[in-house]
Jmol script that loads the backbone (N, CA, C; Angstrom):
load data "model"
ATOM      1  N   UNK A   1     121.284  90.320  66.537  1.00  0.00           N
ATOM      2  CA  UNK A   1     120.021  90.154  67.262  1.00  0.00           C
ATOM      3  C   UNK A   1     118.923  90.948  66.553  1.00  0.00           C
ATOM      4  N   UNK A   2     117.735  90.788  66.324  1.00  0.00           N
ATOM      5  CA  UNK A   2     116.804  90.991  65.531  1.00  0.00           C
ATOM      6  C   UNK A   2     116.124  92.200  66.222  1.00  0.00           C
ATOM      7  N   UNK A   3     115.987  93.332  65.683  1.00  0.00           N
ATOM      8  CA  UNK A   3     115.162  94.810  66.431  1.00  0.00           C
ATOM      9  C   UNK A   3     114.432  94.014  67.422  1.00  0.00           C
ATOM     10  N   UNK A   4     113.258  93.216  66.958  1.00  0.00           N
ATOM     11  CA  UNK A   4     112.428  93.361  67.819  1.00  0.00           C
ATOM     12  C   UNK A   4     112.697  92.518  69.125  1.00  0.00           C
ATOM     13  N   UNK A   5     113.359  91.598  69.154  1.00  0.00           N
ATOM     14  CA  UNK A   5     114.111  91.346  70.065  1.00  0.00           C
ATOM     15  C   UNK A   5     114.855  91.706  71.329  1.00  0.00           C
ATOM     16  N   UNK A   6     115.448  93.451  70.443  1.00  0.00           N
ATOM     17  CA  UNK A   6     116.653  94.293  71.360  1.00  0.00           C
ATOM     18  C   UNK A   6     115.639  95.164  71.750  1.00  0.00           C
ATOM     19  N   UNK A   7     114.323  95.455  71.051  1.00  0.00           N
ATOM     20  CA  UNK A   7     113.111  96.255  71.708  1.00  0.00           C
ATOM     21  C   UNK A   7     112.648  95.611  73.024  1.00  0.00           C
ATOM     22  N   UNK A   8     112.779  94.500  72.785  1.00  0.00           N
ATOM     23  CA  UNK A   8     111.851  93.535  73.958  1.00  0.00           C
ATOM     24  C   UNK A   8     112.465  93.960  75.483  1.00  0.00           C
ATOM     25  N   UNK A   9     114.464  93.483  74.731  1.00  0.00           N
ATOM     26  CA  UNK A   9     115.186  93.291  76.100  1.00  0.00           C
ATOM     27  C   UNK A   9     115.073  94.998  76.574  1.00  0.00           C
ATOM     28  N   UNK A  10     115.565  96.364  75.419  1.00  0.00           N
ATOM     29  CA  UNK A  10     114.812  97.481  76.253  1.00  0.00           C
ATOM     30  C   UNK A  10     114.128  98.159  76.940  1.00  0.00           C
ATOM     31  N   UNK A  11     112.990  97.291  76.912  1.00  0.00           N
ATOM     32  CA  UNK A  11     111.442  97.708  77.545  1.00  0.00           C
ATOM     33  C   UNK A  11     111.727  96.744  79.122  1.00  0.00           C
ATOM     34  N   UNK A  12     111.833  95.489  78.862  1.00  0.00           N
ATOM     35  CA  UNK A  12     112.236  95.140  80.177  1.00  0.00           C
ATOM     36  C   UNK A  12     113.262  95.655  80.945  1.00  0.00           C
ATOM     37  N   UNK A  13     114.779  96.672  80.463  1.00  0.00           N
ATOM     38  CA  UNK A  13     115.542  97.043  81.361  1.00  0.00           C
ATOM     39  C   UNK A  13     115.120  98.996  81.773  1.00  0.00           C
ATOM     40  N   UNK A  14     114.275  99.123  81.067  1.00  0.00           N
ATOM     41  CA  UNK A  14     113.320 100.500  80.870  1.00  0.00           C
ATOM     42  C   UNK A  14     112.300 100.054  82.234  1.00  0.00           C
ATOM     43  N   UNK A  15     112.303 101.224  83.277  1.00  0.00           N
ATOM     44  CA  UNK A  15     111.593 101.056  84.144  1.00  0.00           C
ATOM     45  C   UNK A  15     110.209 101.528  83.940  1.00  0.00           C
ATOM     46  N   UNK A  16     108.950 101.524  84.054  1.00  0.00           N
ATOM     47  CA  UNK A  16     107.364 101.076  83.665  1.00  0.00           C
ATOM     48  C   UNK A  16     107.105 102.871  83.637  1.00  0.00           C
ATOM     49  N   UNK A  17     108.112 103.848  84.940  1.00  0.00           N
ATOM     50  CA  UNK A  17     107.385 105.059  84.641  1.00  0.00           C
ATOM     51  C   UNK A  17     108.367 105.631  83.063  1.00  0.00           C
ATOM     52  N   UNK A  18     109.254 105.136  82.643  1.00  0.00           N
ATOM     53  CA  UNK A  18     110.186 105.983  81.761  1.00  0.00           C
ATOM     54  C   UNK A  18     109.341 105.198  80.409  1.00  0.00           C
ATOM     55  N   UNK A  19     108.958 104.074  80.802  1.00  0.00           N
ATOM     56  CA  UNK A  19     108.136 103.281  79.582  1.00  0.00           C
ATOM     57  C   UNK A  19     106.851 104.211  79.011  1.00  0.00           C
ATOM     58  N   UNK A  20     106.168 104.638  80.302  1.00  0.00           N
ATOM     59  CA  UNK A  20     104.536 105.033  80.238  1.00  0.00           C
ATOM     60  C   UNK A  20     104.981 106.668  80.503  1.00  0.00           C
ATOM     61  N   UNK A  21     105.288 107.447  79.821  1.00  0.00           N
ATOM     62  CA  UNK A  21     105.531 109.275  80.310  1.00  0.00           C
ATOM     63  C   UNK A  21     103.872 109.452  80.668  1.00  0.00           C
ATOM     64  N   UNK A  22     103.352 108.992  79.992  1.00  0.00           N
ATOM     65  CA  UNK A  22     101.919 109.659  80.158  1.00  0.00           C
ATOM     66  C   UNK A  22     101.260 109.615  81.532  1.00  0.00           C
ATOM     67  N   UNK A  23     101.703 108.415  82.587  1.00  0.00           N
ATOM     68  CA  UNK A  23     101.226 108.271  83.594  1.00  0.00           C
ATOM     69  C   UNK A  23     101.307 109.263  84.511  1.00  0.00           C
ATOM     70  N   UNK A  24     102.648 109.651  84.750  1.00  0.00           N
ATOM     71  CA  UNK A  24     103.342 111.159  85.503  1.00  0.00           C
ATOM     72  C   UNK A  24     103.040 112.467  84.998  1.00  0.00           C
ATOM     73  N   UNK A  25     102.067 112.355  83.692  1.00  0.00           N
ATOM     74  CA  UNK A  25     101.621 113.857  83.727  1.00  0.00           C
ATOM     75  C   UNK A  25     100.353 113.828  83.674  1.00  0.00           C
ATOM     76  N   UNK A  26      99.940 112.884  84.812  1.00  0.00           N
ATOM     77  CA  UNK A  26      98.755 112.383  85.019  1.00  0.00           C
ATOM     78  C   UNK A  26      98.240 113.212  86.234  1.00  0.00           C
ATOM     79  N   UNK A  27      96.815 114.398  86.487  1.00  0.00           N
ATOM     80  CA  UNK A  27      96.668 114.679  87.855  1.00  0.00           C
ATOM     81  C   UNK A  27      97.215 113.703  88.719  1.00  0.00           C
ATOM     82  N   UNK A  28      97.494 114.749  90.319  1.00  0.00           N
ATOM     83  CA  UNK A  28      97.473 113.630  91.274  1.00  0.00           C
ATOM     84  C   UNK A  28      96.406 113.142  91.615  1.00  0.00           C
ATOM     85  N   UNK A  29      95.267 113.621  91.424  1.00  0.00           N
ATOM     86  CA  UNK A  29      94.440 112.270  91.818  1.00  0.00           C
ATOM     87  C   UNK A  29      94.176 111.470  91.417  1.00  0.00           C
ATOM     88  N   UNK A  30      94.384 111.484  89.774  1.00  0.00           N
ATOM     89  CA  UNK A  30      94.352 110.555  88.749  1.00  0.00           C
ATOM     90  C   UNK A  30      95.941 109.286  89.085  1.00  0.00           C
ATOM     91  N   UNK A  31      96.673 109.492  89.729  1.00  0.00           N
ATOM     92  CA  UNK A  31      97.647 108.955  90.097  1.00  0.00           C
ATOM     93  C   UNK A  31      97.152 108.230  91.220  1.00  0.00           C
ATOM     94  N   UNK A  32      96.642 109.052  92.695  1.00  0.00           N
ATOM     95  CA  UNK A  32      96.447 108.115  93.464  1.00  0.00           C
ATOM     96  C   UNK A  32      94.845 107.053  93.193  1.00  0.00           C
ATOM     97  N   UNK A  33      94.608 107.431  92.042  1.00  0.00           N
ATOM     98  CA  UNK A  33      93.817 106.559  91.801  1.00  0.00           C
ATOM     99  C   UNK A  33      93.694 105.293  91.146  1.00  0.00           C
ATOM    100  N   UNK A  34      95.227 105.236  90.260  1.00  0.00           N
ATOM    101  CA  UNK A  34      95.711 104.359  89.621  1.00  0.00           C
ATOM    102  C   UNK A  34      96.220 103.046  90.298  1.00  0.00           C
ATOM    103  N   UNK A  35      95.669 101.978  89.885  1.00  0.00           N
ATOM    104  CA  UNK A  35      95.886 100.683  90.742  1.00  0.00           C
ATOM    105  C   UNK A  35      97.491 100.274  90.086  1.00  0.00           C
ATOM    106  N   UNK A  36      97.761 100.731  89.214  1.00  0.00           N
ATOM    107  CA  UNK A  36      99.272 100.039  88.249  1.00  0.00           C
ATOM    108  C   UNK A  36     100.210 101.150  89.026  1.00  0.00           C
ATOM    109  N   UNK A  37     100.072 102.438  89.940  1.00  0.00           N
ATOM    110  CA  UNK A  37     100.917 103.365  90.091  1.00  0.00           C
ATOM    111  C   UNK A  37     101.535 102.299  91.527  1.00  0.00           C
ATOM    112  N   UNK A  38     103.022 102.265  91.544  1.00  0.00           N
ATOM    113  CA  UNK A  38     103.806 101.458  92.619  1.00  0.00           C
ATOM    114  C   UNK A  38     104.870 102.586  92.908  1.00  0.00           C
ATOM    115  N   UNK A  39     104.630 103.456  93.033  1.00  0.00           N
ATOM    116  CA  UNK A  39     106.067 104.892  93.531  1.00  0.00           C
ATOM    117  C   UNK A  39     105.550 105.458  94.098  1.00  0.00           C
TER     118      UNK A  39
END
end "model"
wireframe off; spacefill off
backbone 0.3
color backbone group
């Protein structure tokens, strides 16, 4: 199977906060301000 391929299927079984670190060391208000934040 071709890297970018096994990257693809990673990122889809990779949940969005382990994808994005940057979001969670984001203030909290910068969090509850985020329309993409779902936790």
């Amino acid at each position: 199977m071709p890297p970018s391929f096994k990257a693809k299927a990673d990122e889809v079984k990779t949940p969005p906060a382990l994808r994005t670190p940057q979001k969670t060391k984001a203030p909290p208000h910068d969090l509850r301000q985020g329309p993409n934040i779902s936790w």
